[in-house]
ZARO-264302 format. One line per field, with one value per residue (C-alpha): residue in three letters; chain; residue number from 1; z, x, y. Coordinates in Angstrom, 2 decimals, padded with zeros to 5 digits, always signed. Layout:
// residues N
resn <- [ala,...];
chain <- [A,...];
resi <- [NUM,...];
up <- [Z,...];
east <- [X,...];
north <- [Y,...];
//
This chain:
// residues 256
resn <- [unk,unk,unk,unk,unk,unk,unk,unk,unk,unk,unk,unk,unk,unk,unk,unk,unk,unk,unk,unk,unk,unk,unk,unk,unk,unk,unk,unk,unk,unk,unk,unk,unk,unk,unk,unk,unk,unk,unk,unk,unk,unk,unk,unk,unk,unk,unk,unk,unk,unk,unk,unk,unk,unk,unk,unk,unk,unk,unk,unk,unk,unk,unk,unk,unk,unk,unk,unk,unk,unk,unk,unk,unk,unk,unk,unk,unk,unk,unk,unk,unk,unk,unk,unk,unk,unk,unk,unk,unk,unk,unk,unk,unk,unk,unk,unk,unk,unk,unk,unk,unk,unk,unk,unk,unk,unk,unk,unk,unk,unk,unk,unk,unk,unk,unk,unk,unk,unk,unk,unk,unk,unk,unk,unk,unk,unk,unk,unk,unk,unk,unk,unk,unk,unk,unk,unk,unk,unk,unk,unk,unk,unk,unk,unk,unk,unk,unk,unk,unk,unk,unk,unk,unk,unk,unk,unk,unk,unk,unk,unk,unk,unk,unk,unk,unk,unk,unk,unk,unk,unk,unk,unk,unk,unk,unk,unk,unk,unk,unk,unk,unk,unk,unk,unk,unk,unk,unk,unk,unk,unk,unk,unk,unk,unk,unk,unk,unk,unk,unk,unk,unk,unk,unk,unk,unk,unk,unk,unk,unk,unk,unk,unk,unk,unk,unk,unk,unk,unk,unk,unk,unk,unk,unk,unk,unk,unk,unk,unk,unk,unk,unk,unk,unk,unk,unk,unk,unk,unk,unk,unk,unk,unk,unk,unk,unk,unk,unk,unk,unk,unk,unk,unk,unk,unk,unk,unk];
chain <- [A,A,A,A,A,A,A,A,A,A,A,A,A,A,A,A,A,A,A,A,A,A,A,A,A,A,A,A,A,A,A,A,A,A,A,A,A,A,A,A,A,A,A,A,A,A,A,A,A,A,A,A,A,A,A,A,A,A,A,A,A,A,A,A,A,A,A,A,A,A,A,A,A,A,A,A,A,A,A,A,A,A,A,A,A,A,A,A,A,A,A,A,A,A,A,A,A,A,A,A,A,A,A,A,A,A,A,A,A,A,A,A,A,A,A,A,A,A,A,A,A,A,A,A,A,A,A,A,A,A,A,A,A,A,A,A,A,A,A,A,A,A,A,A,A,A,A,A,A,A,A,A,A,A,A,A,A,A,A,A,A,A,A,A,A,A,A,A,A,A,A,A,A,A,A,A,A,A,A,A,A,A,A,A,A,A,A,A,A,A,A,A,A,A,A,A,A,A,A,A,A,A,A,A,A,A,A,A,A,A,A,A,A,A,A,A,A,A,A,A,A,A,A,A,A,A,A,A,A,A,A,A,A,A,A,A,A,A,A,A,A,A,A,A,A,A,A,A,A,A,A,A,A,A,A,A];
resi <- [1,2,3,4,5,6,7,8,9,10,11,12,13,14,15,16,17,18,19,20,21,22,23,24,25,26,27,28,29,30,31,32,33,34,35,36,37,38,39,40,41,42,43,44,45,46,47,48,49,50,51,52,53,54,55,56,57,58,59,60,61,62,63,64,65,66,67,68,69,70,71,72,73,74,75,76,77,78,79,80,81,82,83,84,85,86,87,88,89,90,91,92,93,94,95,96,97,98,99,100,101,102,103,104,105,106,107,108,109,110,111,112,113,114,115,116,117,118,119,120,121,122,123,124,125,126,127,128,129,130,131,132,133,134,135,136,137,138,139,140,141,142,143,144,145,146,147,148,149,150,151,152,153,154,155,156,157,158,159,160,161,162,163,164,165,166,167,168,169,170,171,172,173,174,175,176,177,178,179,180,181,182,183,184,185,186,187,188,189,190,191,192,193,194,195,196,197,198,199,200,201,202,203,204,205,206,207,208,209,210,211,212,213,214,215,216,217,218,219,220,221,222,223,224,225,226,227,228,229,230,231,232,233,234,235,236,237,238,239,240,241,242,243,244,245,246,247,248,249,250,251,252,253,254,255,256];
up <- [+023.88,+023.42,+020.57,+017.87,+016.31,+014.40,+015.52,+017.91,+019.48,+021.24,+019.51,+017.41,+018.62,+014.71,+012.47,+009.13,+006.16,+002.85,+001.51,-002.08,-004.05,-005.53,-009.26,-011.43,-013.15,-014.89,-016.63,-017.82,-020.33,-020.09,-020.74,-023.05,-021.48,-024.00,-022.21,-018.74,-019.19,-020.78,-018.13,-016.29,-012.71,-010.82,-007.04,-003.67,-000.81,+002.88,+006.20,+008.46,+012.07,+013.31,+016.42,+014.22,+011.55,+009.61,+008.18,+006.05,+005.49,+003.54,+001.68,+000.74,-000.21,-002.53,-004.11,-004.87,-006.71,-008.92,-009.73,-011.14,-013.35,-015.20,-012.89,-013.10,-009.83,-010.31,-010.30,-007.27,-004.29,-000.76,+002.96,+006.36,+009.54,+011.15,+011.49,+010.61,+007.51,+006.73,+006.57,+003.60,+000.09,-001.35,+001.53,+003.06,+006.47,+006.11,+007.20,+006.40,+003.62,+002.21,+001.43,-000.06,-002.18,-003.30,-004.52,-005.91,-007.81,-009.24,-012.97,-014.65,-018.74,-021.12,-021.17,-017.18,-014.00,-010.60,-007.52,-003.62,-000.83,+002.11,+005.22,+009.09,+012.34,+011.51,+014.17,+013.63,+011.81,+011.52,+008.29,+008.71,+011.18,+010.16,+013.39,+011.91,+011.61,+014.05,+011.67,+009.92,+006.12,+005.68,+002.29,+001.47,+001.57,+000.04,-002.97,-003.58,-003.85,-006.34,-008.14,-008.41,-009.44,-011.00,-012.64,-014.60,-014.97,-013.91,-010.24,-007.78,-004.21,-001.27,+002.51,+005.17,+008.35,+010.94,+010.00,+006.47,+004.75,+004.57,+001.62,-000.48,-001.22,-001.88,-002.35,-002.81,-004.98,-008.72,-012.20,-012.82,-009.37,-007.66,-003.64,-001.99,+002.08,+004.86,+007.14,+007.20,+008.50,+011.82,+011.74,+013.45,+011.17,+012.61,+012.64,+014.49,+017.15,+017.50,+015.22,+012.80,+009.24,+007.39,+008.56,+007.90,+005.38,+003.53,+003.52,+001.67,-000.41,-001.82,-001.96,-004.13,-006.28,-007.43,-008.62,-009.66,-012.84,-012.08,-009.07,-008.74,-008.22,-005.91,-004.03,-003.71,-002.89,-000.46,+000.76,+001.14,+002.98,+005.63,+006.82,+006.98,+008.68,+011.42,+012.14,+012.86,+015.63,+017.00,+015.73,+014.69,+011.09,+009.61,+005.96,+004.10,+001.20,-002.01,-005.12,-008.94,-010.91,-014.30,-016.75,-014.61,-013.76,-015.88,-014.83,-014.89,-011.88,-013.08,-013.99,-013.95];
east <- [+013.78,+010.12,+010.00,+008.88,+006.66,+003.74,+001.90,-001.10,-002.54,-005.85,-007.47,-010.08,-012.94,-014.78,-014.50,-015.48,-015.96,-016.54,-019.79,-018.87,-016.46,-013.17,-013.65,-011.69,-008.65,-007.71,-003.88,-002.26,+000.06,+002.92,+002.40,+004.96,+007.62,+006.21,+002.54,+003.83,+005.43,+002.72,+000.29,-001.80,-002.82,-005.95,-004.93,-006.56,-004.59,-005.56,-004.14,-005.53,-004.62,-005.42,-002.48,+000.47,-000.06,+002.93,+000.63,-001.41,+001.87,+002.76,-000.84,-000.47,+003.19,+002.31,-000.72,+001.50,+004.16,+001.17,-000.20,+003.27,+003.15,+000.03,-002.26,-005.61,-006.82,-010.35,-008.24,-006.60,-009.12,-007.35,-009.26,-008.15,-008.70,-007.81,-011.19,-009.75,-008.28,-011.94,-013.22,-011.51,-013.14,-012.52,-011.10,-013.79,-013.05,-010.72,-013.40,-013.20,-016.15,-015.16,-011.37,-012.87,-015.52,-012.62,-010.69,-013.63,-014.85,-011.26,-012.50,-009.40,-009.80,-007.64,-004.27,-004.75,-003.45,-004.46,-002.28,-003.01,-001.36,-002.05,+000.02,-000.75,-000.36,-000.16,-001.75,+000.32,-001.48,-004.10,-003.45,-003.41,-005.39,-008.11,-009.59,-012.40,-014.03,-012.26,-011.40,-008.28,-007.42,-006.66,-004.58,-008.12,-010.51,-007.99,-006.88,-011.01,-010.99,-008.57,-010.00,-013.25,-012.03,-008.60,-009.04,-006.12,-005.27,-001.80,-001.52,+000.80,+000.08,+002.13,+001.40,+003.06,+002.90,+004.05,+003.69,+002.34,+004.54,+001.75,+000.23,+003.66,+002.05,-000.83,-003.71,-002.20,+000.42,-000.88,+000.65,-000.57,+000.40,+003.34,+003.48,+005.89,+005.70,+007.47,+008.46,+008.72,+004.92,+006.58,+008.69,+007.38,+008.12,+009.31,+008.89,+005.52,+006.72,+007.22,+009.94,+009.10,+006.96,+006.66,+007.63,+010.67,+009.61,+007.18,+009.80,+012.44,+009.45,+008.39,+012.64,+012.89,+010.19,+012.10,+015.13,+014.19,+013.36,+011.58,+009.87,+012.07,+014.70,+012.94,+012.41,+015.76,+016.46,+013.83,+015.23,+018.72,+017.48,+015.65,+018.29,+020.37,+018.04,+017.23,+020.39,+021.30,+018.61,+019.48,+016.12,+015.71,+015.63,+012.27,+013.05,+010.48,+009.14,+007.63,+005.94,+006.49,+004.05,+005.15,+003.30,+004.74,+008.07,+009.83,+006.88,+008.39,+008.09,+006.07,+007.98,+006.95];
north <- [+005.75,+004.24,+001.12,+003.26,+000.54,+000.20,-002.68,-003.09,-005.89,-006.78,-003.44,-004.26,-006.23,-006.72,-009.60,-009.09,-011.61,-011.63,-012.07,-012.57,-015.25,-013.50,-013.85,-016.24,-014.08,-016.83,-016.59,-013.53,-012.62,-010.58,-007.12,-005.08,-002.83,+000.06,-000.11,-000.81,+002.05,+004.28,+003.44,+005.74,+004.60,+004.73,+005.25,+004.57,+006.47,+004.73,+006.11,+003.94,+005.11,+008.35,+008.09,+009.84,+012.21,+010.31,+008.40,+011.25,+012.82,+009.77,+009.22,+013.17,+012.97,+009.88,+012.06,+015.21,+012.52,+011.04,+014.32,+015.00,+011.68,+012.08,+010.95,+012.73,+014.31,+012.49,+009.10,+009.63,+008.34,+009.53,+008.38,+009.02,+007.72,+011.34,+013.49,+016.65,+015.14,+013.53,+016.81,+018.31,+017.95,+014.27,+012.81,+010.05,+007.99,+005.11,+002.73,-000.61,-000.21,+002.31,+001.22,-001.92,-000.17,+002.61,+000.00,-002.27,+000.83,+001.75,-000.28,+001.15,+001.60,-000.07,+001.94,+002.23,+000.31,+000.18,+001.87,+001.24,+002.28,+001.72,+002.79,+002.39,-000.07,-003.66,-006.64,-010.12,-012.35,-009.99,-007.50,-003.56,-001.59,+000.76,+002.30,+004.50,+000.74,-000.82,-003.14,-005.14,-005.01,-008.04,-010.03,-012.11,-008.97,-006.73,-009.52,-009.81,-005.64,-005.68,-009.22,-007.56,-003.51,-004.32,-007.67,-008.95,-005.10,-003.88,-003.21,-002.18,-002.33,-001.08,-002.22,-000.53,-001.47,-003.61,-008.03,-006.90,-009.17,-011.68,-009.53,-010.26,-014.50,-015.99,-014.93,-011.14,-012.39,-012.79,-012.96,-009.17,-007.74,-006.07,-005.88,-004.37,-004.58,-002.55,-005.77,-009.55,-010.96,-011.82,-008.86,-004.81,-002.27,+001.64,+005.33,+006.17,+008.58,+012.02,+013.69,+011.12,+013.04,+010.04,+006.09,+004.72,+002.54,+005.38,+007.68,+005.21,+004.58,+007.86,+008.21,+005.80,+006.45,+009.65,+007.93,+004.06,+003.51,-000.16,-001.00,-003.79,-001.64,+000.65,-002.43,-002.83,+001.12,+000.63,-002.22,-000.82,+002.73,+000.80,-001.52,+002.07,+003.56,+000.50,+000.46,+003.68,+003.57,+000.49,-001.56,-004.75,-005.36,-005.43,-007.08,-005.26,-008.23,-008.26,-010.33,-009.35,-010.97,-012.61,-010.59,-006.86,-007.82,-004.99,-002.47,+001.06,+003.51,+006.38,+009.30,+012.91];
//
């Protein structure tokens, strides 16, 4: 059986840096339980690699569970790296650009939190791939994204792909963020080849997300279904990670 991986190495050939100093959050205070869980998100959707389709039938599976929890249509912000995909109405290329300025432009309103997810091939040490751009998402420019369109807002990010366990710290990991990560940052993560609809890790994700009622304990659902799943085909254990901020810790999993 091929290594059903995600990760790629020696693929891209751009650097890119950013031109702009993240802003200064400052401290946050805890947020109560009773607007955590009242919040309506603001969502960027990435697919980032165009080589399986898994990865737009995750993005598109995580928009049809929003629209079912409140989420307005307008607020939901989907790109793809697949061509096809590009060309339906509100779906723009998952360029490197354009993820940053989707997520830079989120600005959610008070009574509103912030939502990315962003699923595709992972490079060690390098962040998630986005081949429309030939580029890497990496923790830095994606933690000055969500500095500069979330600010001290409440935000959930999710990062799947293989060695993307180096968004779950510093500088990703603030008081007002949660980040929850399919592997380890040393560690590939699974489910790319054919006979596969979603990931491994996406499709324990958008599992739990219809039964936990935190995120910390989707984490933990997540968590548990992986290991299952790794093992039952013989992989190596990925150890998806994650960061709860202080002032989201008891943040509610939207319900419908």
């Amino acid at each position: 059986m091929r290594l059903l991986t995600r990760c790629t190495a020696g693929l891209l050939v751009l650097t890119v840096t950013a031109c702009a100093a993240t802003p200064n959050l400052g401290s946050v205070r805890p947020y109560a339980l009773d607007d955590l869980a009242a919040l309506r998100f603001k969502a960027v959707l990435v697919a980032g690699d165009r080589a399986t389709p898994a990865f737009d039938h995750a993005t598109d599976a995580m928009r049809e569970r929003l629209l079912e929890r409140r989420v307005a249509a307008a607020d939901i912000q989907q790109l793809s790296a697949d061509r096809e995909v590009v060309t339906r109405e509100g779906v723009r290329s998952a360029t490197l650009d354009h993820v940053l300025s989707a997520i830079g432009g989120l600005r959610p309103e008070p009574g509103q939190g912030c939502l990315v997810f962003v699923t595709s091939h992972g490079g060690f040490g390098r962040g998630l791939v986005l081949t429309p751009s030939r580029d890497y998402l990496t923790p830095a420019a994606l933690d000055a994204a969500l500095a500069g369109g979330c600010g001290n807002a409440p935000t959930v990010a999710v990062l799947s792909g293989c060695f993307s366990g180096g968004f779950a710290k510093a500088p990703m990991a603030r008081a007002n963020r949660i980040v929850l990560t399919a592997a380890r940052e040393d560690r590939p993560s699974f489910g790319c080849g054919a006979g596969f609809h979603y990931t491994v890790y996406d499709r324990c994700l958008l599992g739990a997300m219809d039964t936990a009622n935190t995120w910390r304990a989707a984490y933990g659902m997540i968590r548990d279904c992986v290991t299952s799943r790794e093992r039952e085909l013989g992989f190596r254990p990925s150890e998806p990670r994650a960061w709860f901020g202080a002032a989201v810790n008891g943040m509610p999993v939207p319900r419908p």
